[in-house]
OpenMM code with the backbone's topology and positions (N, CA, C; nanometers):
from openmm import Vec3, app, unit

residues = "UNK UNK UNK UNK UNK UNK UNK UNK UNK UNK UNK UNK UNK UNK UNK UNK UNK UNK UNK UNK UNK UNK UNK UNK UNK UNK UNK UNK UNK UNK UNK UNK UNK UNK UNK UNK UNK UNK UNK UNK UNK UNK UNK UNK UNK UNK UNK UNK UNK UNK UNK UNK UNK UNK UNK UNK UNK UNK UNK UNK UNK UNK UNK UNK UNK UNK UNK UNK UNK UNK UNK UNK UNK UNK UNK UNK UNK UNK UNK UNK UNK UNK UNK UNK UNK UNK UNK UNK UNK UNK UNK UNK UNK UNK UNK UNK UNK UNK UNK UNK UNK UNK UNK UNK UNK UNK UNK UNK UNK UNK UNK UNK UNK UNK UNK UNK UNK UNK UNK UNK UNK UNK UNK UNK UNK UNK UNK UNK UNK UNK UNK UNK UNK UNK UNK UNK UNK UNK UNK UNK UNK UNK UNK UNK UNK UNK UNK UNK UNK UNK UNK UNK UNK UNK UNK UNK UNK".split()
positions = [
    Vec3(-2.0526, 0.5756, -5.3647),
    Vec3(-1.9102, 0.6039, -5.3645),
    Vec3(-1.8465, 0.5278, -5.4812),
    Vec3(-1.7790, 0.5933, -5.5876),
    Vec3(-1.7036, 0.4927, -5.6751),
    Vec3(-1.5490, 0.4491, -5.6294),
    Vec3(-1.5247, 0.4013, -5.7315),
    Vec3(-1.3679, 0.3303, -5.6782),
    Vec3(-1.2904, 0.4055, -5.6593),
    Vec3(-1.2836, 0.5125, -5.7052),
    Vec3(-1.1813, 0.5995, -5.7282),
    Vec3(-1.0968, 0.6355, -5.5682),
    Vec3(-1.3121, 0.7103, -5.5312),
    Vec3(-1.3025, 0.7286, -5.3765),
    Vec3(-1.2617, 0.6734, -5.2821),
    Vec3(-1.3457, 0.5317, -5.3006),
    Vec3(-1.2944, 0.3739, -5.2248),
    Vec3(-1.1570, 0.4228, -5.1807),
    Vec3(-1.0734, 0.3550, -5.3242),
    Vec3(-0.9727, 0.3327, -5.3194),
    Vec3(-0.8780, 0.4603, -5.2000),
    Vec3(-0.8964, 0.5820, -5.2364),
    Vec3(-0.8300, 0.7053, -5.1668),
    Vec3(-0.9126, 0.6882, -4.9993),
    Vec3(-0.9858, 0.6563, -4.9848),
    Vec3(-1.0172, 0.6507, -4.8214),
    Vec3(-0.9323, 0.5233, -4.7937),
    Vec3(-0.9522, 0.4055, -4.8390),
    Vec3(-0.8696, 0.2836, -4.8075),
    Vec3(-0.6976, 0.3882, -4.8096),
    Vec3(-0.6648, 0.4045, -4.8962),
    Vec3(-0.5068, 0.4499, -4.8658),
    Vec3(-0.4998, 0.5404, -4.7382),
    Vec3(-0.5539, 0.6070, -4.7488),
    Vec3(-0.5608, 0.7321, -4.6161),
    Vec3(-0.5948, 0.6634, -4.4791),
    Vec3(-0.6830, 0.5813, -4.4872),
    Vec3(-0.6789, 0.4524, -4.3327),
    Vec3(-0.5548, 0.3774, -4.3367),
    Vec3(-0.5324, 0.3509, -4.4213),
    Vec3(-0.3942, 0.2161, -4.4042),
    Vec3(-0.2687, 0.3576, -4.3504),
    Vec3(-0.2425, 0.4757, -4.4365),
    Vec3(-0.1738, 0.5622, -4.3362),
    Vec3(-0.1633, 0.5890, -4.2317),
    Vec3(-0.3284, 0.6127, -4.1871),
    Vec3(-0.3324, 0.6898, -4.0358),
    Vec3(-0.3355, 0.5261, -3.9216),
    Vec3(-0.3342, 0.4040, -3.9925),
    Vec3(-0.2983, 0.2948, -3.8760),
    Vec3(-0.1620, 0.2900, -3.8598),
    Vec3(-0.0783, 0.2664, -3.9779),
    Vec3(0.0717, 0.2894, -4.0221),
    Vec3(0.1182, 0.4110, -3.8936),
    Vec3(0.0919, 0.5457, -3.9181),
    Vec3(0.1149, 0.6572, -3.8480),
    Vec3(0.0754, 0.6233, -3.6493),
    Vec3(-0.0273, 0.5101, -3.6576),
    Vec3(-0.0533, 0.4823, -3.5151),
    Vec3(0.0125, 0.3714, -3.4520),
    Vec3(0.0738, 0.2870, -3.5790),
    Vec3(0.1632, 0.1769, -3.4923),
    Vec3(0.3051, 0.2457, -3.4751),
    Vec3(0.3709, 0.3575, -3.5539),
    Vec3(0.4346, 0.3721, -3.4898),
    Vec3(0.4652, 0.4222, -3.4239),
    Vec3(0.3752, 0.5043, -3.3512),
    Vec3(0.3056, 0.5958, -3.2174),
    Vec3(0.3660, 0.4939, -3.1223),
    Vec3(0.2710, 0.3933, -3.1642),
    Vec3(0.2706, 0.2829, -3.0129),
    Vec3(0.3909, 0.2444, -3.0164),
    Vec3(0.4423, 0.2314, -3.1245),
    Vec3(0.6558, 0.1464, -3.0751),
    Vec3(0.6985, 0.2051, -3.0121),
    Vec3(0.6866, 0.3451, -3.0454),
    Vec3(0.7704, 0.4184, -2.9902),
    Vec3(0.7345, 0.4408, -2.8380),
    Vec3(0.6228, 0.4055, -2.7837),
    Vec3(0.6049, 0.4194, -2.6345),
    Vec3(0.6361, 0.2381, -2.5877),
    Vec3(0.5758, 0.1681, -2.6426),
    Vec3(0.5978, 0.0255, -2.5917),
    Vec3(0.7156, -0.0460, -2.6569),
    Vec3(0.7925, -0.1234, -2.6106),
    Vec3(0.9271, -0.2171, -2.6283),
    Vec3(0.9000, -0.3105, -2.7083),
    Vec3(0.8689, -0.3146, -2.8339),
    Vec3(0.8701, -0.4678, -2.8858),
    Vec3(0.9934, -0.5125, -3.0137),
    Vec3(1.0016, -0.6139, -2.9911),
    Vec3(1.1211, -0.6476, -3.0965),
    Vec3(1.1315, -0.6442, -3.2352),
    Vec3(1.2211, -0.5825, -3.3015),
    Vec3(1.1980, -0.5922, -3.4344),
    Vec3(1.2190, -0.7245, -3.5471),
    Vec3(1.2217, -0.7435, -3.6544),
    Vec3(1.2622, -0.8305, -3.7330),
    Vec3(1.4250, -0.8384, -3.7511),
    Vec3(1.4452, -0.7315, -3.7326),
    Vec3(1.6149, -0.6685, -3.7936),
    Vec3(1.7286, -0.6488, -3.6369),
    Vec3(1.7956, -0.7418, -3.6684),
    Vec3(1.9171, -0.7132, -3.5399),
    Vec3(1.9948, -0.5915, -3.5524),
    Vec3(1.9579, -0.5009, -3.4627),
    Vec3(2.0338, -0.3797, -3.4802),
    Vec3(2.0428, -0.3084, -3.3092),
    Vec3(2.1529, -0.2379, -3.2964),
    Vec3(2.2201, -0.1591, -3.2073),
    Vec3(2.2227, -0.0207, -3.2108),
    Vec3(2.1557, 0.0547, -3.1036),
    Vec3(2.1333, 0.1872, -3.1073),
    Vec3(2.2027, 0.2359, -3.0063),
    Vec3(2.2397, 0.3600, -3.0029),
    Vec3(2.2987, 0.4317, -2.9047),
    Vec3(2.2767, 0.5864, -2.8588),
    Vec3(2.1824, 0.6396, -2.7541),
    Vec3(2.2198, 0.7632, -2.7516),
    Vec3(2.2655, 0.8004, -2.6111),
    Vec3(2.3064, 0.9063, -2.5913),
    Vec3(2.3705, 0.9832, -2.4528),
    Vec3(2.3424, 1.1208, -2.4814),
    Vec3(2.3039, 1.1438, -2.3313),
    Vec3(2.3410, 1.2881, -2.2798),
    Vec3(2.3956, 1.3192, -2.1271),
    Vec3(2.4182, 1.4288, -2.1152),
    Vec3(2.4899, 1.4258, -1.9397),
    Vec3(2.3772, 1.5240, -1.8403),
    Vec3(2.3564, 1.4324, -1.7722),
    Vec3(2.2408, 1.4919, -1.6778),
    Vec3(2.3131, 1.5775, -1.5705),
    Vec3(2.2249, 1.7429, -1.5613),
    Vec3(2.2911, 1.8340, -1.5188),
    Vec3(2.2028, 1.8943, -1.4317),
    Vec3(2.0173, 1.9023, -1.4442),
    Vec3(1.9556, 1.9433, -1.3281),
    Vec3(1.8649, 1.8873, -1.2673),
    Vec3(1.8132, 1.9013, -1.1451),
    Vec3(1.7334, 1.8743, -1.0947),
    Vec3(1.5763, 1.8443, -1.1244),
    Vec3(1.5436, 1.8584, -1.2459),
    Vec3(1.3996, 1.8644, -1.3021),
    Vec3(1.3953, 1.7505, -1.3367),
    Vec3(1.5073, 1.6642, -1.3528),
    Vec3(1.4685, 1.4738, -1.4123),
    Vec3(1.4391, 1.3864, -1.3389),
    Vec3(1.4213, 1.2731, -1.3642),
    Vec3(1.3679, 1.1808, -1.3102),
    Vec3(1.4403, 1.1591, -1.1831),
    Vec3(1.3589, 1.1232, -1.0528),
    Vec3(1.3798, 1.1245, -0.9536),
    Vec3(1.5334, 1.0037, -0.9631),
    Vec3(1.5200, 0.9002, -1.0235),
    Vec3(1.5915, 0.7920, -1.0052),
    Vec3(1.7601, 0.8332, -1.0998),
    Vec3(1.7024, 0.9220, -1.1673),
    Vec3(1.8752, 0.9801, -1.2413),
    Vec3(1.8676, 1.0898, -1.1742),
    Vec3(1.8232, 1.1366, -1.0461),
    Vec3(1.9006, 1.2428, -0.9520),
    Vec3(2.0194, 1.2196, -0.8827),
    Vec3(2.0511, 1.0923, -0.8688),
    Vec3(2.1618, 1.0257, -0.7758),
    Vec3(2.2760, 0.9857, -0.8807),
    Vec3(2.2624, 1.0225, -0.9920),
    Vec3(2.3494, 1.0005, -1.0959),
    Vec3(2.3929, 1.1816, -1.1717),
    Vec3(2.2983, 1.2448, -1.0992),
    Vec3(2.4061, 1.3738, -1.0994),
    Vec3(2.4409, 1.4436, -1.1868),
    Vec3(2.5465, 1.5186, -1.2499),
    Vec3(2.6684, 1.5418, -1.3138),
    Vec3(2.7720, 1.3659, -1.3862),
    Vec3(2.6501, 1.2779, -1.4360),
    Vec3(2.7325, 1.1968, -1.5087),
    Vec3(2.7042, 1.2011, -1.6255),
    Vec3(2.7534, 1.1106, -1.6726),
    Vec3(2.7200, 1.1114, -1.8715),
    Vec3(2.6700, 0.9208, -1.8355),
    Vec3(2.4512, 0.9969, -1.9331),
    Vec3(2.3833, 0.9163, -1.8909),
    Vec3(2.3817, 0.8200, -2.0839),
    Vec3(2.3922, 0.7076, -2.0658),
    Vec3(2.3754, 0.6371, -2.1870),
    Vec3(2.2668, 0.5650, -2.2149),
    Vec3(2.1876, 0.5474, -2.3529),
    Vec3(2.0845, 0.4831, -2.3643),
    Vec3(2.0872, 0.3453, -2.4844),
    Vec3(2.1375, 0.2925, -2.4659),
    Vec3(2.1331, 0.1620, -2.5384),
    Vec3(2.0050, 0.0741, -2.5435),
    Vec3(2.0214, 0.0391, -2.7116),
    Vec3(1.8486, -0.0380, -2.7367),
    Vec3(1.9294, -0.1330, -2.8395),
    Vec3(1.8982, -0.2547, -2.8046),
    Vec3(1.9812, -0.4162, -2.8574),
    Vec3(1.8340, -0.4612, -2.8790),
    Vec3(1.8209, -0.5235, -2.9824),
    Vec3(1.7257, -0.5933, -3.0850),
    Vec3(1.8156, -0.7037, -3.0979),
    Vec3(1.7798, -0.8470, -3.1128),
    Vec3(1.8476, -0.9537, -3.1576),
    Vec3(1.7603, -1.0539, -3.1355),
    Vec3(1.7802, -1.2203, -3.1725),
    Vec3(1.6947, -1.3101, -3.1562),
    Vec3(1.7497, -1.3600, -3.0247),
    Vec3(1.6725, -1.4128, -2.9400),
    Vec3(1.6718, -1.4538, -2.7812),
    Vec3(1.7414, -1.5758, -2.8011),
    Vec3(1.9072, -1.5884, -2.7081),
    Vec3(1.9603, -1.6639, -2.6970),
    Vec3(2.0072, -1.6329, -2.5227),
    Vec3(2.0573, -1.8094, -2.4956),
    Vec3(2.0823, -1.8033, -2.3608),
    Vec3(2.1867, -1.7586, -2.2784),
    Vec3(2.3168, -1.7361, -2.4183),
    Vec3(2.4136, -1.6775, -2.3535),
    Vec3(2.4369, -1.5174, -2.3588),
    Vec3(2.3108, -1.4370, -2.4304),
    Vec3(2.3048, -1.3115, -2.4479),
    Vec3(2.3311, -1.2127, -2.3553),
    Vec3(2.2457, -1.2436, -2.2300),
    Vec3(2.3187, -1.1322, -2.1342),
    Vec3(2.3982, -1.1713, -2.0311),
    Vec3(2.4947, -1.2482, -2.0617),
    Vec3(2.6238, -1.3073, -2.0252),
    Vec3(2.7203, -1.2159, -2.0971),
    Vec3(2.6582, -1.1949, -2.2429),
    Vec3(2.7881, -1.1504, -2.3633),
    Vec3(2.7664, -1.0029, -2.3265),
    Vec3(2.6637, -0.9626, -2.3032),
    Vec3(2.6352, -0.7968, -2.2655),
    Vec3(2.7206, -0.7850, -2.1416),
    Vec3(2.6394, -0.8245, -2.0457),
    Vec3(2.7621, -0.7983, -1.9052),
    Vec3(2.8458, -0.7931, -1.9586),
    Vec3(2.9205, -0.8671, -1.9593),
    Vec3(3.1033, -0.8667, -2.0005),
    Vec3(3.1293, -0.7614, -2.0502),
    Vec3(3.0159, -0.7337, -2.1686),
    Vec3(3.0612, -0.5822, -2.2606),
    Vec3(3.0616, -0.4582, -2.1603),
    Vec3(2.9632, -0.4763, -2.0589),
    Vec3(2.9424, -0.3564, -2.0138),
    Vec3(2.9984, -0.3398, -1.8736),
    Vec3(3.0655, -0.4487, -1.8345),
    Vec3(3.1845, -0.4490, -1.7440),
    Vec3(3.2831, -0.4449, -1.7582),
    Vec3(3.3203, -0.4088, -1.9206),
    Vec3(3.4880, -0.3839, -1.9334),
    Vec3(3.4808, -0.2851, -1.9948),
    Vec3(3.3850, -0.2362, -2.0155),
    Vec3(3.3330, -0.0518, -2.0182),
    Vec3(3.3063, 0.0221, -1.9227),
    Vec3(3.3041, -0.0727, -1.7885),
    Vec3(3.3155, 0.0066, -1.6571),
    Vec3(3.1603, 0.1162, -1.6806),
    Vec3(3.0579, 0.0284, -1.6985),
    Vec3(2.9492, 0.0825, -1.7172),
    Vec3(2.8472, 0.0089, -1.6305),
    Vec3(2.7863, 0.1160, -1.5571),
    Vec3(2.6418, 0.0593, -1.5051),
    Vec3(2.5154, 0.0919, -1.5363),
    Vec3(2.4002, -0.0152, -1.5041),
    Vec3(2.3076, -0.0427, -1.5463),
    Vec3(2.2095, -0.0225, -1.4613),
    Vec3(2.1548, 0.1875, -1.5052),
    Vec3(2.0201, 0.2218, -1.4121),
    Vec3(1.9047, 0.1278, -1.4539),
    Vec3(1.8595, 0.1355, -1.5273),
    Vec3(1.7078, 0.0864, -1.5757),
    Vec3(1.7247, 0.0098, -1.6717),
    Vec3(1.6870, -0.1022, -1.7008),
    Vec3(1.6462, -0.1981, -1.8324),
    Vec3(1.5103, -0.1913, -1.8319),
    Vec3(1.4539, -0.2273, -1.9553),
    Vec3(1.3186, -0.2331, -2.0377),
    Vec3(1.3167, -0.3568, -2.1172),
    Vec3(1.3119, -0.4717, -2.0851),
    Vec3(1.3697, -0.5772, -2.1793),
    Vec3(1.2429, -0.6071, -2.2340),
    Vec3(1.2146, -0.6834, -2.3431),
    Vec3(1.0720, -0.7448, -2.4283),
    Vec3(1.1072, -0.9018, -2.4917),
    Vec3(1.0320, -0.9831, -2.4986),
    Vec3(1.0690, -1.0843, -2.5612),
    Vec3(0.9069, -1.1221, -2.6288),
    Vec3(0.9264, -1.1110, -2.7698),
    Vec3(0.8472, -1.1867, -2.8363),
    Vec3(0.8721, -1.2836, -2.9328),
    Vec3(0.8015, -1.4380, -2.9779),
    Vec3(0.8539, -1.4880, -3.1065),
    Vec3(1.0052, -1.5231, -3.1396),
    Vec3(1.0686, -1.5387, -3.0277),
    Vec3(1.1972, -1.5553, -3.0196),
    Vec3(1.2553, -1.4118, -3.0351),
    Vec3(1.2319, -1.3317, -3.0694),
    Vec3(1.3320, -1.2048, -3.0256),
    Vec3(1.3315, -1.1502, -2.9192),
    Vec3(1.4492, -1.0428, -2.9154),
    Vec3(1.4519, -0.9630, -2.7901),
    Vec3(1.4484, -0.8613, -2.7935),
    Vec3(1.4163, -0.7302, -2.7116),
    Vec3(1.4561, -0.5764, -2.7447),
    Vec3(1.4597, -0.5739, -2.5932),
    Vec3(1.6075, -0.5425, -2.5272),
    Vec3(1.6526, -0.4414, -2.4246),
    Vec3(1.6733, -0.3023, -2.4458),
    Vec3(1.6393, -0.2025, -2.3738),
    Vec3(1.6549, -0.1045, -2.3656),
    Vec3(1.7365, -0.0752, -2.2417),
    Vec3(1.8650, -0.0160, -2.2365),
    Vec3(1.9600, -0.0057, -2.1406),
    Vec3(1.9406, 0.1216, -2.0947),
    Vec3(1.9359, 0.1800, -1.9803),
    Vec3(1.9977, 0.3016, -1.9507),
    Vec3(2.1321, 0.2904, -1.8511),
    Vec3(2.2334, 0.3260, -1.9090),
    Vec3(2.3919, 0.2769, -1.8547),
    Vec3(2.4427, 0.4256, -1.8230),
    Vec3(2.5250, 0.4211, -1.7383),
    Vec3(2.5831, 0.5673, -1.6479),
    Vec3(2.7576, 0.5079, -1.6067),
    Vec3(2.8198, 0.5879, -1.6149),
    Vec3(2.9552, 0.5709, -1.6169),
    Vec3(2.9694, 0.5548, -1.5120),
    Vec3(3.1214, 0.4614, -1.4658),
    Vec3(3.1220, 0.4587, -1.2803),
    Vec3(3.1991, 0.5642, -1.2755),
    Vec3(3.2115, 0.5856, -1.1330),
    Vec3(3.2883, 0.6738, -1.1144),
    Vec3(3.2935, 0.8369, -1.1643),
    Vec3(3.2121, 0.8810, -1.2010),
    Vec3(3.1606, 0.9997, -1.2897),
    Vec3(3.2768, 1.0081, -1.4222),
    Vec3(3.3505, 0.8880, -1.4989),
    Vec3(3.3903, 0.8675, -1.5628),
    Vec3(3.3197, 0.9585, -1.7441),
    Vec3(3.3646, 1.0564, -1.7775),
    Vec3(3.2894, 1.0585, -1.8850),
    Vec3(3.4064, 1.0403, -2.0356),
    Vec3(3.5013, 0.8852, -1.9884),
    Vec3(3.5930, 0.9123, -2.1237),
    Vec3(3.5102, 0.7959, -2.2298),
    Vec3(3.3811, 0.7676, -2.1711),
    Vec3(3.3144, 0.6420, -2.2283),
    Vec3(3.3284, 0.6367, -2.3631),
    Vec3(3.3588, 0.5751, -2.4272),
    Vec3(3.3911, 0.6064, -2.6236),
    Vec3(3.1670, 0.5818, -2.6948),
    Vec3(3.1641, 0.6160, -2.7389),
    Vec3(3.0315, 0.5978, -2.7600),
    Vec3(3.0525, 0.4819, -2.8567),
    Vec3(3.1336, 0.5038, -2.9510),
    Vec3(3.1599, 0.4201, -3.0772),
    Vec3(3.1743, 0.2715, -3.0335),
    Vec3(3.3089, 0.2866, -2.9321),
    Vec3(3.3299, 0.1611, -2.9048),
    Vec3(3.2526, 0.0993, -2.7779),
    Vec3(3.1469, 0.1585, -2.7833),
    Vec3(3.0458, 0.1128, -2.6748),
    Vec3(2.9001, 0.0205, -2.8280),
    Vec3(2.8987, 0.0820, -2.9217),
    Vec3(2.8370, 0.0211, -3.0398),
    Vec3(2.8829, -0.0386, -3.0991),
    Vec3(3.0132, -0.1023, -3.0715),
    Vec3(3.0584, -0.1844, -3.1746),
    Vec3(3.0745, -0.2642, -3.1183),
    Vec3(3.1188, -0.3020, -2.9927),
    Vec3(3.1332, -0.4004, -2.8751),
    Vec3(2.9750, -0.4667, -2.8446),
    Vec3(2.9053, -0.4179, -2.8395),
    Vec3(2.7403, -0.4379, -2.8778),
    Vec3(2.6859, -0.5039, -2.9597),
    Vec3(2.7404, -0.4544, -3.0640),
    Vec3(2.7320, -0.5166, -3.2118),
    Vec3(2.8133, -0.6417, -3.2167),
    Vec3(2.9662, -0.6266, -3.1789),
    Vec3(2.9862, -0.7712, -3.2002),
    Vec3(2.9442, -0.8801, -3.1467),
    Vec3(2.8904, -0.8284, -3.0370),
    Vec3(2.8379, -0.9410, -2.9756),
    Vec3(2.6882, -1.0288, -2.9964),
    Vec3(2.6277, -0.8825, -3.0300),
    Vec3(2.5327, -0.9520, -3.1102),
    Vec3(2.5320, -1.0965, -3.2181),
    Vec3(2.6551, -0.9969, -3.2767),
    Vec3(2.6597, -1.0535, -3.4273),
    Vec3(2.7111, -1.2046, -3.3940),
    Vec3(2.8335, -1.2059, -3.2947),
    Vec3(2.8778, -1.3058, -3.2039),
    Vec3(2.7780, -1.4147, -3.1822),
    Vec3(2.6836, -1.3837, -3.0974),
    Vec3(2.5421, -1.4685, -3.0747),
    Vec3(2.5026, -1.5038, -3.1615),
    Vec3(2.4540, -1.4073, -3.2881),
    Vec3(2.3593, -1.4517, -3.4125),
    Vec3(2.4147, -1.6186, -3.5050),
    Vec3(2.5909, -1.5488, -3.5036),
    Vec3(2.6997, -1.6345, -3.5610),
    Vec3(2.6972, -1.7907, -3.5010),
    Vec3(2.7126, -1.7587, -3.3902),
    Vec3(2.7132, -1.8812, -3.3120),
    Vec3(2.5794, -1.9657, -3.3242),
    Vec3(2.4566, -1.8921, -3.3245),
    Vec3(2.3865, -1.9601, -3.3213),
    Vec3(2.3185, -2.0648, -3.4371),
    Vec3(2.4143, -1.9938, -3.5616),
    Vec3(2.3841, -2.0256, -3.6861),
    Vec3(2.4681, -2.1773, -3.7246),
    Vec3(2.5880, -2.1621, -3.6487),
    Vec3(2.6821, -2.2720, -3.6819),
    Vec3(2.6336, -2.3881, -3.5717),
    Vec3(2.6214, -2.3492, -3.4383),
    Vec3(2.6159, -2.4798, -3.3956),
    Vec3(2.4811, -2.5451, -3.4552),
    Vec3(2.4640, -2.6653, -3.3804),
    Vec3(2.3224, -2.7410, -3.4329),
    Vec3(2.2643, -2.8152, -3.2638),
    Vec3(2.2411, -2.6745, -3.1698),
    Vec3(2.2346, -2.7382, -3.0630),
    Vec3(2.0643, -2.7620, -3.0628),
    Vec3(2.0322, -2.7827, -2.9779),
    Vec3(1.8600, -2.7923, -2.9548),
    Vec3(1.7956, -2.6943, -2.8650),
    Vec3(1.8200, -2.6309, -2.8656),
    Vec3(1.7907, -2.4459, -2.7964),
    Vec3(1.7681, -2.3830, -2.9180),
    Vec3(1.7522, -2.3848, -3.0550),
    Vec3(1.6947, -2.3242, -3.1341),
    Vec3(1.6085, -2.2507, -3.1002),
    Vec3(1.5701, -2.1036, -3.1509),
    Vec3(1.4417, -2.0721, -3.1338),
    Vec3(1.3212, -2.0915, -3.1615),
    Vec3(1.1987, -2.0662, -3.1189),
    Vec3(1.0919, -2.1159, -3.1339),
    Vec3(1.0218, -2.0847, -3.3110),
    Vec3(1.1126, -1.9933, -3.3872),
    Vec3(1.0605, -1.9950, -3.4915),
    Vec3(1.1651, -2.0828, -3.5985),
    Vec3(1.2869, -2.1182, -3.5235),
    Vec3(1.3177, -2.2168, -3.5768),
    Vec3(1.3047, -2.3290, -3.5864),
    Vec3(1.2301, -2.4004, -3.5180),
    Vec3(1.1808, -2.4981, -3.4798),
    Vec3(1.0066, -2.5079, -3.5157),
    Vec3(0.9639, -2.4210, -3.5518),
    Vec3(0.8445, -2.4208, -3.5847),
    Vec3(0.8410, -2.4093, -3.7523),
    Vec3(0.9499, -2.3482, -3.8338),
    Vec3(0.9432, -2.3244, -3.9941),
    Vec3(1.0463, -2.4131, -4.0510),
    Vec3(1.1063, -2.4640, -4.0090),
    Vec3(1.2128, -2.5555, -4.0155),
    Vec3(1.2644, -2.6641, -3.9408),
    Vec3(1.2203, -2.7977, -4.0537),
    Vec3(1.2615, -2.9271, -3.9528),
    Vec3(1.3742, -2.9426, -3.9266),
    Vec3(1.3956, -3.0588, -3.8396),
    Vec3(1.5338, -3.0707, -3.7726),
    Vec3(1.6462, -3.1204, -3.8879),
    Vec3(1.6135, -3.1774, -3.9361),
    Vec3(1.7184, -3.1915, -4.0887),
    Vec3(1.7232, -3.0620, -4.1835),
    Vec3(1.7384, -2.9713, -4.1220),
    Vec3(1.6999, -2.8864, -4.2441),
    Vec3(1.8581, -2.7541, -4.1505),
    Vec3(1.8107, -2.7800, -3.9943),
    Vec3(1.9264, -2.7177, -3.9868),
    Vec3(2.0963, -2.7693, -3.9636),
] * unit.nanometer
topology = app.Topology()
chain = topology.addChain("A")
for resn in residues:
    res = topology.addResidue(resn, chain)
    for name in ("N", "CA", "C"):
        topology.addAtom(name, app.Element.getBySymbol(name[0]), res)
């Protein structure tokens, strides 16, 4: 085999692993590098879904996915968000690796409420994130995360 070949089978494996990790994200929860806020919805209307969103009916079903680094007042700052959105919380999927986090929300309006703003359901999300990230940057408490504390000495933050 010359290099040429080498080289073109090596690229074509590093694809088809590339193409298989993100197979697997997309079925398993793990956290990313990047703090970011996702949002989708639809309104569940028949009987063919999941047994556990049968009792949720005719509502408008929401899917929220929060990536951020693992802090202690995080789902303190979520509740709040998602109790003054008058939003409840069917299913979570939460992950924690390396100091991050990835929740996956599935949230349903009370009350068969469908004036839910989507926007300001992602930005309220977001600030809070960003809220956490902020906070965690300014104080100099000793709850750091574990990769802060592992790449960076204590004089350093």
């Amino acid at each position: 085999m010359d290099k040429a070949a080498l080289l073109g089978s090596v690229i074509d494996r590093v694809k088809d692993l590339k193409r298989k990790a993100m197979d697997v994200s997309r079925v398993i929860t793990v956290p990313t590098e990047i703090d970011e806020v996702s949002i989708d919805y639809n309104n569940v209307e028949d009987e063919t879904n999941n047994n556990k969103l049968n009792k949720f009916k005719n509502n408008f079903i929401i899917k929220a996915s929060i990536c951020c680094e693992d802090r202690p007042e995080l789902f303190s700052e979520l509740i709040q968000v998602l109790k003054g959105l008058r939003l409840t919380t069917v299913k979570a999927d939460i992950a924690s690796v390396g100091g991050r986090i990835k929740s996956i929300l599935i949230l349903c309006s009370k009350d068969s409420e469908e004036n839910v703003c989507i926007n300001t359901l992602k930005q309220s999300l977001k600030s809070a994130v960003t809220k956490i990230a902020s906070s965690s940057m300014v104080s100099n408490c000793p709850t750091r995360s574990k990769r802060q504390r592992f790449f960076l000495p204590s004089h350093f933050v």
